[in-house]
BAKE-712455 format. One line per field, with one value per residue (C-alpha): residue number from 1; x, y, z. Coordinates in pm, 1 decimal, padded with zeros to 6 digits. Example, Ala and Ser with C-alpha at 12.3 -4.5 7.8 and 13.67 -1.06 7.14 Angstrom:
# residues 2
lomi [1/2] $
xx [01230.0/01367.0] $
yy [-00450.0/-00106.0] $
zz [00780.0/00714.0] $
This chain:
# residues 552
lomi [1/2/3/4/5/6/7/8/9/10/11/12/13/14/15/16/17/18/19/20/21/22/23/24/25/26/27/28/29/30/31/32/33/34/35/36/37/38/39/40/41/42/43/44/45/46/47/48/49/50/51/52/53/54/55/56/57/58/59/60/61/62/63/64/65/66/67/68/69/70/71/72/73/74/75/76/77/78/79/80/81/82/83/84/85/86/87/88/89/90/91/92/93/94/95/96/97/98/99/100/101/102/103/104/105/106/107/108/109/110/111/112/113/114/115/116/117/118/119/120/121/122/123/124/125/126/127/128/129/130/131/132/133/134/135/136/137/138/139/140/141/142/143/144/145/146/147/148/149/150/151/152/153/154/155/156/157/158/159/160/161/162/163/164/165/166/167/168/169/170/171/172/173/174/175/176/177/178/179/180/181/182/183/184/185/186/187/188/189/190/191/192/193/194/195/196/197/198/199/200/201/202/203/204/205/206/207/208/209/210/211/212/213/214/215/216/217/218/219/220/221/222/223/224/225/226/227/228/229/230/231/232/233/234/235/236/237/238/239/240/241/242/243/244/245/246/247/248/249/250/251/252/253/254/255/256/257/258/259/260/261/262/263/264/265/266/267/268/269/270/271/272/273/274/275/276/277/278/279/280/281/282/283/284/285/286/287/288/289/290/291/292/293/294/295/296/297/298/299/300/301/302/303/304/305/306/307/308/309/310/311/312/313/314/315/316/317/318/319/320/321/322/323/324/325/326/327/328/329/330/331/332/333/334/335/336/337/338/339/340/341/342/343/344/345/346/347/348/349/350/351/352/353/354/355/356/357/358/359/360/361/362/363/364/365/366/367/368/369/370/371/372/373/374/375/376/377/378/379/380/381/382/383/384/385/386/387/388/389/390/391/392/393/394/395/396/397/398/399/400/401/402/403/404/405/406/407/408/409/410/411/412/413/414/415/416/417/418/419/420/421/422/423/424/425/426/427/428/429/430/431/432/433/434/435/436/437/438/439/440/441/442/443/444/445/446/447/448/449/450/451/452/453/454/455/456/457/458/459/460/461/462/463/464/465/466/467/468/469/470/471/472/473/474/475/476/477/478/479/480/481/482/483/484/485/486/487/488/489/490/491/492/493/494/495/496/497/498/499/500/501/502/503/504/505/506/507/508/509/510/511/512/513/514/515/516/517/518/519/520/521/522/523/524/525/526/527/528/529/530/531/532/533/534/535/536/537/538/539/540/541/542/543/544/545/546/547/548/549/550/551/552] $
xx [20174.4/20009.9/20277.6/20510.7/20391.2/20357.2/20773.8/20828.7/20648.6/20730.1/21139.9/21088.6/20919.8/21180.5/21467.6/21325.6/21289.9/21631.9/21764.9/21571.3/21687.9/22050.8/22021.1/21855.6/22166.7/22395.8/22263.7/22212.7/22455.4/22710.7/22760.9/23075.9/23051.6/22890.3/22944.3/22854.0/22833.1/22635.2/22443.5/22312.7/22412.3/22466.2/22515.0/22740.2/22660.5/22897.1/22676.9/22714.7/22421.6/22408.7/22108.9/22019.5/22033.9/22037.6/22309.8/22543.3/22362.7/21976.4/21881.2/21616.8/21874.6/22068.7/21864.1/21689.3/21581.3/21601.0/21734.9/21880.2/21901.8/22214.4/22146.1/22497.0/22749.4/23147.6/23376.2/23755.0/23640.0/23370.0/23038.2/22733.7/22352.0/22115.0/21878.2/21689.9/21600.8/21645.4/21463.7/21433.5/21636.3/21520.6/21281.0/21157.6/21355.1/21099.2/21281.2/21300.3/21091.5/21164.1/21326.1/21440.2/21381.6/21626.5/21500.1/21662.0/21556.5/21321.1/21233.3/21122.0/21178.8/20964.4/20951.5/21185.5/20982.0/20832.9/20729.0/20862.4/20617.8/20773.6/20760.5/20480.8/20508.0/20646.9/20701.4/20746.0/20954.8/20857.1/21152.7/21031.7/20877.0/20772.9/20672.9/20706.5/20493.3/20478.7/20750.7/20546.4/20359.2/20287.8/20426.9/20128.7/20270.5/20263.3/19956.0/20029.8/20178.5/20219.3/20231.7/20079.8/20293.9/20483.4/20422.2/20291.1/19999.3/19994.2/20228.9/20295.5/20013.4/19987.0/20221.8/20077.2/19849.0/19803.8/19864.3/19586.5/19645.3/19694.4/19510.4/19602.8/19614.3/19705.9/19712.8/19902.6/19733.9/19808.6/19720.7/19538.3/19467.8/19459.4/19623.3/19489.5/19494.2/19713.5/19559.8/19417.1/19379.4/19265.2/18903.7/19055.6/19293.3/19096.1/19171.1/19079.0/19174.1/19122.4/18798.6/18794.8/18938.5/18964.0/19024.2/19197.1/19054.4/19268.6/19170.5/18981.2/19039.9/19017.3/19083.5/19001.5/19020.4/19202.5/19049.3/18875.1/18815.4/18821.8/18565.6/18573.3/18541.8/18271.0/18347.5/18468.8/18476.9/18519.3/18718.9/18522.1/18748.2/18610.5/18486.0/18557.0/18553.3/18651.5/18551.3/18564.9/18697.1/18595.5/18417.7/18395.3/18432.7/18221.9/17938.0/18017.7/18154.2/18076.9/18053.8/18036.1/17650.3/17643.8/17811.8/17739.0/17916.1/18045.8/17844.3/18163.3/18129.3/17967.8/18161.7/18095.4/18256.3/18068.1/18093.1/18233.0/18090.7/17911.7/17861.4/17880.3/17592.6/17570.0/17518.6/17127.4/17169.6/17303.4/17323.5/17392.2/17525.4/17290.3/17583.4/17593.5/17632.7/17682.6/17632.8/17834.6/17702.7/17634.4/17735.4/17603.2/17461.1/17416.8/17363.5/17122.4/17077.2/17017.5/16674.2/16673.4/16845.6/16814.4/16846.1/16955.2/16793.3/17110.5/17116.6/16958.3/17080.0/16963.4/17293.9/17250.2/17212.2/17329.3/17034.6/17049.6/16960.8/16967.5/16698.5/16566.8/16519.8/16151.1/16098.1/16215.7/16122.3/16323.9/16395.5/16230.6/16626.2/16610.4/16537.8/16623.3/16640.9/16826.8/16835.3/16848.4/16844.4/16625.9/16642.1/16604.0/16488.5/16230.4/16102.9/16009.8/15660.1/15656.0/15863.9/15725.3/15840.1/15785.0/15707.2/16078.6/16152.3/16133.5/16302.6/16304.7/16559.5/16391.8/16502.4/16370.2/16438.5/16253.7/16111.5/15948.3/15891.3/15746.0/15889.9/15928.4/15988.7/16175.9/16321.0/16500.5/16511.3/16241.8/16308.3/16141.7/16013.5/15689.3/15539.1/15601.5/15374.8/15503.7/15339.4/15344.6/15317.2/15407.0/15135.9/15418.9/15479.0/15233.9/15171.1/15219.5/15631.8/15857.0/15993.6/15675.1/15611.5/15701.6/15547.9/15229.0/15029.6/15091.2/14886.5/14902.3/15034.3/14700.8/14578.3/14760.1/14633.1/14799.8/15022.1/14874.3/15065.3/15216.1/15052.3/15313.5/15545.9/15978.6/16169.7/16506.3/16637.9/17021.1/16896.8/16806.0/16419.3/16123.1/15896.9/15735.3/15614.3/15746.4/15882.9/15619.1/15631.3/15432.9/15636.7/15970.8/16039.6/16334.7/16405.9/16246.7/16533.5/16680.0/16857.2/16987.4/16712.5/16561.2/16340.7/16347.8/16161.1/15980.1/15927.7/15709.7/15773.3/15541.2/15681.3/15676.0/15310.2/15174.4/14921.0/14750.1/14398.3/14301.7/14440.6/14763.7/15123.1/15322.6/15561.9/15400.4/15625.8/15572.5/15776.7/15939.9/16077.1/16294.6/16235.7/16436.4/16478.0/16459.7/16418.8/16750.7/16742.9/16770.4/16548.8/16270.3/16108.1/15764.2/15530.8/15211.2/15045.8/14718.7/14601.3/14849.5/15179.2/15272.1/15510.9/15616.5/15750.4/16128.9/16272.0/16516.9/16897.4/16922.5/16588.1/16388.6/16078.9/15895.9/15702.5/15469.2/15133.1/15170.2/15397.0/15041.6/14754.0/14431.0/14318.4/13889.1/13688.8/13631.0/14013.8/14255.3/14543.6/14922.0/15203.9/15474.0/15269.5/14938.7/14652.2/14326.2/14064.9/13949.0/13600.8/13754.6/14008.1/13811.3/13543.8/13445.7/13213.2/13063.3/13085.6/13288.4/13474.8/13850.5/13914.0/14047.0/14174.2/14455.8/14654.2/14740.7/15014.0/15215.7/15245.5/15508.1/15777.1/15642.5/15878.7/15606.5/15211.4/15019.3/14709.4/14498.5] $
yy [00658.8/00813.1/01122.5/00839.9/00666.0/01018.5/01096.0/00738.7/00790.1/01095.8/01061.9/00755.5/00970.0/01257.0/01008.7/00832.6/01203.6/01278.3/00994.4/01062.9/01430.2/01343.5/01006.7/01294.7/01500.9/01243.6/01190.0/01507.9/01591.7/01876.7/02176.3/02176.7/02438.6/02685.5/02721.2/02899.5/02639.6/02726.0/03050.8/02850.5/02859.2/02477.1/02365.3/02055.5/01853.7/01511.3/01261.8/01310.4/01557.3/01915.2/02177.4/02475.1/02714.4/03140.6/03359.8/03537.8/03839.4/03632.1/03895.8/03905.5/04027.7/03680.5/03482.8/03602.3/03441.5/03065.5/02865.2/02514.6/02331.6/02014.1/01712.1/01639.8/01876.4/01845.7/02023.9/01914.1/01621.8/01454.0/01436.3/01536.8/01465.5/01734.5/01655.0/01956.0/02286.7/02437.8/02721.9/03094.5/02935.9/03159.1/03394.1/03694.3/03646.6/03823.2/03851.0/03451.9/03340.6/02956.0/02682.7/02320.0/02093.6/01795.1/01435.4/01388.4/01623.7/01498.9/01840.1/02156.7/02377.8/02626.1/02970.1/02807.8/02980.0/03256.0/03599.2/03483.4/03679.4/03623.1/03253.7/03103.3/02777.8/02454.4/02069.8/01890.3/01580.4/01238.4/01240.2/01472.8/01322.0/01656.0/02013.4/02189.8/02529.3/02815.9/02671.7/02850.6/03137.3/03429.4/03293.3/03547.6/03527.4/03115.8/02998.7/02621.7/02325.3/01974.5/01740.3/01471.1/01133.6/01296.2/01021.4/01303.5/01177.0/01546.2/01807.7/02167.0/02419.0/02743.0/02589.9/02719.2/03035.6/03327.9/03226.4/03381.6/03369.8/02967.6/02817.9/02494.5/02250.1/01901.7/01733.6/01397.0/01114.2/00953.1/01252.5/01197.6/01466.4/01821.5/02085.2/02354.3/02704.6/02479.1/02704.8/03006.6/03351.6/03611.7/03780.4/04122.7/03910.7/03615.7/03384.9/03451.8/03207.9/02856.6/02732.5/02389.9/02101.2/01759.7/01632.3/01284.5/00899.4/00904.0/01205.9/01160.2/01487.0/01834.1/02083.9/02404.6/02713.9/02448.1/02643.3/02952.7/03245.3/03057.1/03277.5/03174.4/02815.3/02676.9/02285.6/02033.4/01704.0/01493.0/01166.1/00869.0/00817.7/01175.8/01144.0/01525.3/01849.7/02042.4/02446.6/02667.7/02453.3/02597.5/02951.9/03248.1/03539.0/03758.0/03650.2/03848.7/03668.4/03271.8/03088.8/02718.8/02631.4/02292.7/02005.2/01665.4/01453.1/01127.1/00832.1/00823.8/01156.1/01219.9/01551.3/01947.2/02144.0/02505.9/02774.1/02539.2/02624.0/02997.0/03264.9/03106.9/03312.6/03078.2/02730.5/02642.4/02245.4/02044.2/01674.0/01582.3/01153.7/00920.7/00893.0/01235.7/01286.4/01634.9/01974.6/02219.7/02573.0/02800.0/02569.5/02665.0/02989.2/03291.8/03055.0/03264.5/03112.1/02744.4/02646.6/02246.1/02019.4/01683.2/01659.3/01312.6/01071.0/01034.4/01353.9/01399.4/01777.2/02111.7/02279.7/02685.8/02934.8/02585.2/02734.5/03107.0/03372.2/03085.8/03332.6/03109.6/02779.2/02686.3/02405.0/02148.2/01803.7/01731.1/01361.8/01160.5/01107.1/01458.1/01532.3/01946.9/02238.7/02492.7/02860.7/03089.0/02743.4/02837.6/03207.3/03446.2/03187.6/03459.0/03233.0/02902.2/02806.1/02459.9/02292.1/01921.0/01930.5/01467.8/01386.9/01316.5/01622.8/01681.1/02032.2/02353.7/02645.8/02909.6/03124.2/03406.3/03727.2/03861.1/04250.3/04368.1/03959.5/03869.8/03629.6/03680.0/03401.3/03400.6/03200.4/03259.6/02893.1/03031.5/03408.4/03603.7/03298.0/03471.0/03285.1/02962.5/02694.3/02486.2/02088.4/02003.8/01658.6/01611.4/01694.0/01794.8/02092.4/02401.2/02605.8/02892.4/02795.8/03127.7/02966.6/03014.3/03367.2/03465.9/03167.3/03241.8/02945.6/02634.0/02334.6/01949.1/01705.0/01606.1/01325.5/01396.7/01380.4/01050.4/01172.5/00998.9/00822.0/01016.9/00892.0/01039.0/00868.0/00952.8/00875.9/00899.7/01237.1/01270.0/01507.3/01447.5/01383.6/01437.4/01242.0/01543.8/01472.2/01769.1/01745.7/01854.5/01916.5/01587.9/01367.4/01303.1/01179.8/00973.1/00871.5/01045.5/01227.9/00983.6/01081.8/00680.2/00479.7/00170.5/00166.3/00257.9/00312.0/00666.0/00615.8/00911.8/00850.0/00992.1/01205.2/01109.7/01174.1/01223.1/00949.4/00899.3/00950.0/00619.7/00598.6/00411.4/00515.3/00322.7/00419.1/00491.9/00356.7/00406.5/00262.0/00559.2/00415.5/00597.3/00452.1/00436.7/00721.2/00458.3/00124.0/00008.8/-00242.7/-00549.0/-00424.4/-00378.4/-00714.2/-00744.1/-01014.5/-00959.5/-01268.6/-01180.7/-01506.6/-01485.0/-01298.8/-00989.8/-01151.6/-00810.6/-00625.0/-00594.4/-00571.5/-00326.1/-00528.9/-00642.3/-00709.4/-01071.2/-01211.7/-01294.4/-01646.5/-01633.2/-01572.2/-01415.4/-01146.0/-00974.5/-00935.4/-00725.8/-00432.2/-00407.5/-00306.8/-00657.9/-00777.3/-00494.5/-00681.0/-00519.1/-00663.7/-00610.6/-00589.8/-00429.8/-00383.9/-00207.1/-00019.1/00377.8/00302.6/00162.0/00418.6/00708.1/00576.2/00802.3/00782.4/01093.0/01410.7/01633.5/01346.1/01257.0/00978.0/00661.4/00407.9/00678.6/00574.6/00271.2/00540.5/00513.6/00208.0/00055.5/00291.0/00257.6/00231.4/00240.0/00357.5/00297.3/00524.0/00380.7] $
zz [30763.0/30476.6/30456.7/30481.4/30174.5/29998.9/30085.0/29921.8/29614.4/29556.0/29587.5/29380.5/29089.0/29157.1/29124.7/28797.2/28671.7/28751.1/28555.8/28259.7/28250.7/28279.6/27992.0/27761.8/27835.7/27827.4/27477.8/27320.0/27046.1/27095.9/26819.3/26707.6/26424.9/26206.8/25859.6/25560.1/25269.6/24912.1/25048.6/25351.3/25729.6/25913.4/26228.1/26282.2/26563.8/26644.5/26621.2/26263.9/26144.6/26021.7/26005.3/25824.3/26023.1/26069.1/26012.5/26255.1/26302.1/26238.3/26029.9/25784.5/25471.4/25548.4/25268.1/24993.0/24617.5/24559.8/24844.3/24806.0/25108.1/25047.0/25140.7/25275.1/25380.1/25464.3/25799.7/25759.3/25510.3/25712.8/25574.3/25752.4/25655.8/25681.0/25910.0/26036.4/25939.2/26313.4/26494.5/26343.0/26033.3/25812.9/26039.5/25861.8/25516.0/25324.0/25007.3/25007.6/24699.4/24699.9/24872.2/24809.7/25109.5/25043.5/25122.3/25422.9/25648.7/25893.0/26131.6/26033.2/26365.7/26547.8/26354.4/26061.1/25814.0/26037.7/25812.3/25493.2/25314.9/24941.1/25004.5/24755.8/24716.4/24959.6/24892.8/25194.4/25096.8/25240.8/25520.2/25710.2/26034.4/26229.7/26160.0/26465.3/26543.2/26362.1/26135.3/25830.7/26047.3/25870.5/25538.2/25391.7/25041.0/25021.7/24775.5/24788.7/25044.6/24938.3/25211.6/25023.4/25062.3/25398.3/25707.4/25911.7/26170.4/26312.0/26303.4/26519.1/26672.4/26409.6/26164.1/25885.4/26054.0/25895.1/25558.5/25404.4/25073.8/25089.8/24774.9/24733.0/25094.6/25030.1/25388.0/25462.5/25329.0/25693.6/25947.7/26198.2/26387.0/26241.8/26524.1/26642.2/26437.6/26203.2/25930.2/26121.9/25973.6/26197.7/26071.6/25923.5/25687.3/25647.3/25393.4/25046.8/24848.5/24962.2/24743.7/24787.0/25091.1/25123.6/25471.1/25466.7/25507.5/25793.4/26034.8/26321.4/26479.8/26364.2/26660.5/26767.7/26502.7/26233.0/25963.7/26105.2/25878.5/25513.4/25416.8/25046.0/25104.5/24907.5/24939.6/25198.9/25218.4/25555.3/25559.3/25607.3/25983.6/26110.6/26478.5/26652.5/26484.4/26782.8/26892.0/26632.3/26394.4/26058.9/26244.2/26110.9/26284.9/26077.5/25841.8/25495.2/25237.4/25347.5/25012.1/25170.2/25097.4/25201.4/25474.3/25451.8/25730.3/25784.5/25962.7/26147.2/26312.8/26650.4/26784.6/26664.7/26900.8/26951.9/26687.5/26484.1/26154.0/26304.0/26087.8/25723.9/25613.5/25239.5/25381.6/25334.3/25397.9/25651.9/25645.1/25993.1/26018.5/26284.1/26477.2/26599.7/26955.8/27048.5/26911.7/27094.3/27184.4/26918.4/26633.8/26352.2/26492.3/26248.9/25893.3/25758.9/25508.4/25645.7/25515.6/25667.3/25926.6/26012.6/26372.3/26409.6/26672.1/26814.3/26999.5/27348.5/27364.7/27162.1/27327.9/27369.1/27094.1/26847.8/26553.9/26679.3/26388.0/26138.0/26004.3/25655.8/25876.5/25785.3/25947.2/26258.7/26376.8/26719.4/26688.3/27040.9/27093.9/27264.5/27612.1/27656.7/27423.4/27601.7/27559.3/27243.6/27066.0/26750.9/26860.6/26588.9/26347.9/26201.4/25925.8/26152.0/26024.6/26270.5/26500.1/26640.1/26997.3/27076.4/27432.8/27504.8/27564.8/27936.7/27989.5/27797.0/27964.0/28123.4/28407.2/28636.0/28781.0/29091.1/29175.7/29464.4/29523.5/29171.8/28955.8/28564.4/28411.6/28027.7/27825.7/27468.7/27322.9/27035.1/27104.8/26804.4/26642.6/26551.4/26266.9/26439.5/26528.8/26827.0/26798.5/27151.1/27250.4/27589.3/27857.0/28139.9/27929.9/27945.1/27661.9/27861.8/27926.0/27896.4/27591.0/27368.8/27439.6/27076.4/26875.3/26653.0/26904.3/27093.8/26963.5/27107.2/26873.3/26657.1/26389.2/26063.6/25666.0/25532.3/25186.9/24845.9/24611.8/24304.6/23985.8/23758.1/23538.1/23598.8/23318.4/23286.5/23230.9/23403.5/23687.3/24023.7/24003.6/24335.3/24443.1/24559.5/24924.6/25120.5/25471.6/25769.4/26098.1/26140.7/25961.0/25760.9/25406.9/25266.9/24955.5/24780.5/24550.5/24254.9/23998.1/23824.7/23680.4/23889.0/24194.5/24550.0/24856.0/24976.3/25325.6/25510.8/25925.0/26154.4/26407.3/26774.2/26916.5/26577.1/26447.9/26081.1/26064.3/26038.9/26381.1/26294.5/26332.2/26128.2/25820.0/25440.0/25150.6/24827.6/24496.2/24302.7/23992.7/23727.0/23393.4/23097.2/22870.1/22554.7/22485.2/22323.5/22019.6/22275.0/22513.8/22204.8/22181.0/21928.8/21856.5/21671.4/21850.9/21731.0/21556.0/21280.2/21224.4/21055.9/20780.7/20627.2/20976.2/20969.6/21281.7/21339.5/21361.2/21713.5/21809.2/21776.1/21814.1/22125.1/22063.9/22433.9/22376.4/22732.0/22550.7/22380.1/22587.4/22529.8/22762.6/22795.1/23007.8/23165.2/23143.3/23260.3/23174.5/23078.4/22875.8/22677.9/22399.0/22469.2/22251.4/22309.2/22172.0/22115.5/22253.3/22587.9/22664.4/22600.8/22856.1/23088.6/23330.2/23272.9/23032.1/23298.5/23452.3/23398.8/23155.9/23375.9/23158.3/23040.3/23336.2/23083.7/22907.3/23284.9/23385.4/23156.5/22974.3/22673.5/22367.0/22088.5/22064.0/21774.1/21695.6/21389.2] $
């Protein structure tokens, strides 16, 4: 009964193939000639469209120059639209230096543009629908493609590989999905050129070896849409010459394939979104120059060999997201000083081999990390695992020295200012880099197993404020409230007087009060409490931005 039902399925999927193969058929348009019209081949089919297309013999000496592609072409006094620039059209013309892509072709075929080495420059109009593969492949001399306003949502495998000297990519501002080795260069004619890319809004997928071997890529920016960056992606094959020295993803993203940004030897920071998911093997292996991550607490996974030889990484705090480190993940990382290891962490890779019935155990998941200290804070892990053979020591997680508050005036000064509380292994800091003027919120977060020593675990925030550079004339408000006023003061145009008595207070020893307008005296704020001691009513000078002091 069941080979029975099998026979019937099957012959009814047969048939239904069958009849699709012979509509297609039924529908596909016949050639009916080939002509040579302006200094380009067509193809006319009878359904009432033409192509560009090769020459009899398809050799490379059939175009050469400045092509002009028509938009319309005639056979005994019918007119036929261009629709297509077919396969091989002009394959391996490398004495073509420019062509003109009319606005109503909608296919580029496979290999259309294949080898056209003295082709530098393409616009891809806004009819075209599909670029098939390797329809620019090889096109080594081309330094800039346009495909701005084209409707593309993805377009043909190694379409534009080995172009290495591409400069100037300007992706569809509707793709979707970026193809694999749509950009490619192989690692002894890498790309040179390409300094700067901007992936679309709209992508969500950039596949395997899109952009391998831009070694002189300094800058890219991710579309807010991004959710996979597949293997390889942006690798590099070898390490020399990686100018990209920083990645900051979107909070959309939560896919990096393995080796996908390997061997780019300049990046030092990585800015990794809280929706991160997975970190393929090897990832960002060989960065030697990477200095900091953010693991996120989204990731339950240190995947193999994802931080190997990342040689200037300093320091690491796994987030309690993360259940297994597996091997040669932060081998090689010679400059580790700490890495907090939280109590989620159930398994680190180790393995064994055997001789004359021993087992050696060994493990490579901090291989060579010599000047590292491993925080250990869960109990089911021994000190002695494989994986810590190279470390400096082993220590359980321990009470940790609470930060102090920054008493230090910011003013406004149009750079990125620091509330200078360092990352530890123990605990995290945010917000603490401003450049604007206002206030915000350092928060310093304990790492899991880690507690303050007053016994307590819970986040430190402090205010950082940014205050103005200068007062301007409406933010400059006087009042000499002092009993009577000072009838011979002109204020500066712009600027009034303030009529509160609340606006002028005095600052003594007995009444520490602050306002607007302050007034105190020499004998108080040179007070100290002894001869050696600092002077503690000079904190006055920071706590309002002062616009004016007066010394009499």
């Amino acid at each position: 009964r069941r080979i029975y039902c099998f026979f019937i399925i099957f012959m009814r999927n047969f048939l239904l193939l069958v009849m699709m193969l012979v509509t297609t058929v039924a529908n596909a348009a016949n050639l009916l000639s080939k002509q040579y019209i302006g200094s380009v081949y067509y193809n006319f089919y009878d359904d009432g469209h033409a192509e560009a297309t090769y020459g009899t013999l398809q050799s490379p000496e059939n175009y050469s120059g400045d092509i002009q592609i028509r938009s319309k072409v005639q056979l005994n006094g019918k007119d036929y639209t261009v629709t297509a620039i077919g396969e091989d059209a002009f394959y391996a013309c490398a004495k073509l230096t420019s062509v003109n892509i009319p606005n109503t072709v909608k296919l580029i075929g496979p290999t259309a543009f294949y080898g056209c080495t003295g082709l530098k420059e393409v616009e891809i109009p806004t009819s075209v629908d599909s670029i098939s593969p390797k329809a620019f492949y090889k096109c080594s001399g081309l330094v800039t493609v346009d495909m701005t306003n084209v409707p593309l949502k993805t377009f043909g495998e190694y379409a534009f590989a080995e172009c290495y000297r591409l400069e100037n990519i300007y992706l569809p501002k509707v793709l979707e999905v970026v193809p694999e080795y749509a950009f490619y260069c192989t690692y002894d004619k890498y790309n040179q050129s390409c300094r700067s890319l901007t992936i679309p809004k709209s992508v969500v997928t950039i596949k395997t070896y899109a952009f391998a071997n831009f070694y002189y890529l300094s800058f890219v920016e991710f579309g807010e849409s991004l959710k996979t960056i597949e293997d390889y992606a942006f690798h590099n094959y070898i390490y020399k010459n990686s100018y990209l020295n920083s990645l900051s993803f979107p909070k959309s993203l939560n896919y990096i394939g393995k080796y996908a940004f390997a061997n780019k030897s300049r990046l030092t920071e990585v800015v990794f979104p809280t929706t991160l998911e997975y970190l393929g093997d090897y990832a960002f292996s060989s960065c030697s120059s990477l200095q900091s991550i953010n693991i996120p607490n989204s990731l339950k996974t240190i995947s193999i060999g994802c931080f190997n030889d990342c040689s200037s990484l300093l320091s690491v705090a796994i987030p309690k997201s993360v259940t297994t480190i597996e091997n040669y993940a932060f081998n090689g990382c010679t400059s580790l000083g700490s890495v907090s290891i939280p109590n989620s962490v159930t398994s680190i890779y180790y393995t064994y081999s055997s001789s004359n019935g021993i087992r050696n155990y060994y493990s490579y998941a901090f291989g060579s990390c010599s000047q590292c200290i491993v925080y250990l804070c869960n109990d089911q892990i021994s000190s002695d695992h494989a994986a810590f053979k190279d470390v400096k020591k082993v220590v359980s997680c321990d009470n940790v020295q609470m930060p102090v508050e920054i008493n230090y005036a910011f003013f406004y000064n149009g750079n990125e200012q620091l509330y200078n509380i360092p990352n530890t292994s123990s605990y995290t800091v945010s917000g603490n880099r401003r450049t604007e003027e206002g206030t915000q919120k350092v928060v310093v977060h304990l790492n899991d197993g880690f507690t303050w020593t007053n016994g307590t675990s819970d986040d430190i925030v402090f205010d950082f404020t940014i205050y103005p550079k200068k007062f301007t004339p409406e933010q400059t408000l006087i009042n000499a409230y002092l009993g009577q006023k000072l009838k011979d003061l002109k204020l500066p145009k712009g600027c009034k007087w303030m009529d509160s008595p609340e606006t002028v207070l005095e600052y003594t020893g007995e009444n520490k009060k602050i306002s607007p307008v302050t007034v105190a005296t020499y004998q108080v704020l040179t007070w100290r409490p002894d001869k050696e001691g600092p002077y503690p009513h000079f904190a006055i000078f920071h706590e309002r931005p002062w616009g004016l002091i007066i010394y009499d």
